[in-house]
C-alpha positions as a Markdown table, in Angstrom:
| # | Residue | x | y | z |
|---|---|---|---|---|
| 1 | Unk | 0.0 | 0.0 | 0.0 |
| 2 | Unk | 1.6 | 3.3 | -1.0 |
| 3 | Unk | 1.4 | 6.4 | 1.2 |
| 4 | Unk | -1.2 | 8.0 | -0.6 |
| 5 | Unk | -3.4 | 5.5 | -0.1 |
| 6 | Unk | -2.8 | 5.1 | 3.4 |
| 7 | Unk | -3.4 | 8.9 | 3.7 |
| 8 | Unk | -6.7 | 8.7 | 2.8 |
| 9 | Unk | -7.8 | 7.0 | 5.8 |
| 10 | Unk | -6.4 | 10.0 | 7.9 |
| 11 | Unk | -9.7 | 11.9 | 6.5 |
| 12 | Unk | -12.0 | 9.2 | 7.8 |
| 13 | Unk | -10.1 | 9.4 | 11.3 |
| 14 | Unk | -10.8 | 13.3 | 11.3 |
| 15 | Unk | -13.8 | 13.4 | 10.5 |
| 16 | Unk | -14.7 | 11.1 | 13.0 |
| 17 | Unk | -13.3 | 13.5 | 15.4 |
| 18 | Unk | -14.3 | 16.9 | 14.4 |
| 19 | Unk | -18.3 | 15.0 | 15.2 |
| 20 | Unk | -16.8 | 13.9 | 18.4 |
| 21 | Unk | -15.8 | 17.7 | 19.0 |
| 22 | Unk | -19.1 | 18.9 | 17.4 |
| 23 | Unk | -20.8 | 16.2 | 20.2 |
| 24 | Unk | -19.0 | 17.9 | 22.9 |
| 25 | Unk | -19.3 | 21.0 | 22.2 |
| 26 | Unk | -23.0 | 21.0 | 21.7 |
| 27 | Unk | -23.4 | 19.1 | 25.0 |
| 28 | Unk | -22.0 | 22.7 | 26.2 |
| 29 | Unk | -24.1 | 24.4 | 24.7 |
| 30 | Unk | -21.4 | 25.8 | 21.9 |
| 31 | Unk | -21.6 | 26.4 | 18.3 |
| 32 | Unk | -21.0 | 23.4 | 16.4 |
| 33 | Unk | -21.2 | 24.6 | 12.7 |
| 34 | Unk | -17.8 | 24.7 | 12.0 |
| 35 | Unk | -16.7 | 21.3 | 13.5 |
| 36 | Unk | -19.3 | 19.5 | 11.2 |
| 37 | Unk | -18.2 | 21.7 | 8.7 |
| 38 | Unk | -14.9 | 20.2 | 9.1 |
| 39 | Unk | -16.2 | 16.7 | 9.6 |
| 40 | Unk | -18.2 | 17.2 | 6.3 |
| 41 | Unk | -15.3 | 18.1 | 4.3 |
| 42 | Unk | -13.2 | 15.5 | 5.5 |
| 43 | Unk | -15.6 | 12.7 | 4.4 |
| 44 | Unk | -15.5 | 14.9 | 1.0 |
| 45 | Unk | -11.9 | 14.5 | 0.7 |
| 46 | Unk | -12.1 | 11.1 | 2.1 |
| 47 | Unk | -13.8 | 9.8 | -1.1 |
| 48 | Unk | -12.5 | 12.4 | -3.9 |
| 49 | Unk | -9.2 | 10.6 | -2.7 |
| 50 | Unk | -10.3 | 7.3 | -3.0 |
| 51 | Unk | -12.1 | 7.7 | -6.4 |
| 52 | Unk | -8.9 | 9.7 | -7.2 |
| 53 | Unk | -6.7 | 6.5 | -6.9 |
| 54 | Unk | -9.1 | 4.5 | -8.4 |
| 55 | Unk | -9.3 | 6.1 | -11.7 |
| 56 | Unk | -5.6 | 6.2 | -11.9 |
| 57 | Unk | -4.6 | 3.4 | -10.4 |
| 58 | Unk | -6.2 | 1.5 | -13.8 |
């Protein structure tokens, strides 16, 4: 497995925990937008990468 495809995993591992910080922080009553903004563009980038690698990797 090269780097880059080990890399993309990264972006499932952060988006998992900007929505653990977007869970905490609503429990305290705090704004949560940008955390799942975050969160959302990591699963974004998760899957451009992987579709990425995919099409070049035939």
């Amino acid at each position: 497995m090269s780097f880059l495809k080990i890399f993309q995993y990264v972006y499932i591992i952060f988006a998992a925990f900007f929505i653990y910080d977007a869970f905490v922080k609503y429990q305290n009553n705090e704004s949560v937008t940008m955390s799942l903004l975050l969160a959302a563009a990591a699963v974004f980038m998760f899957f451009f990468r992987r579709r990425f690698n995919n099409k070049y990797g035939k």
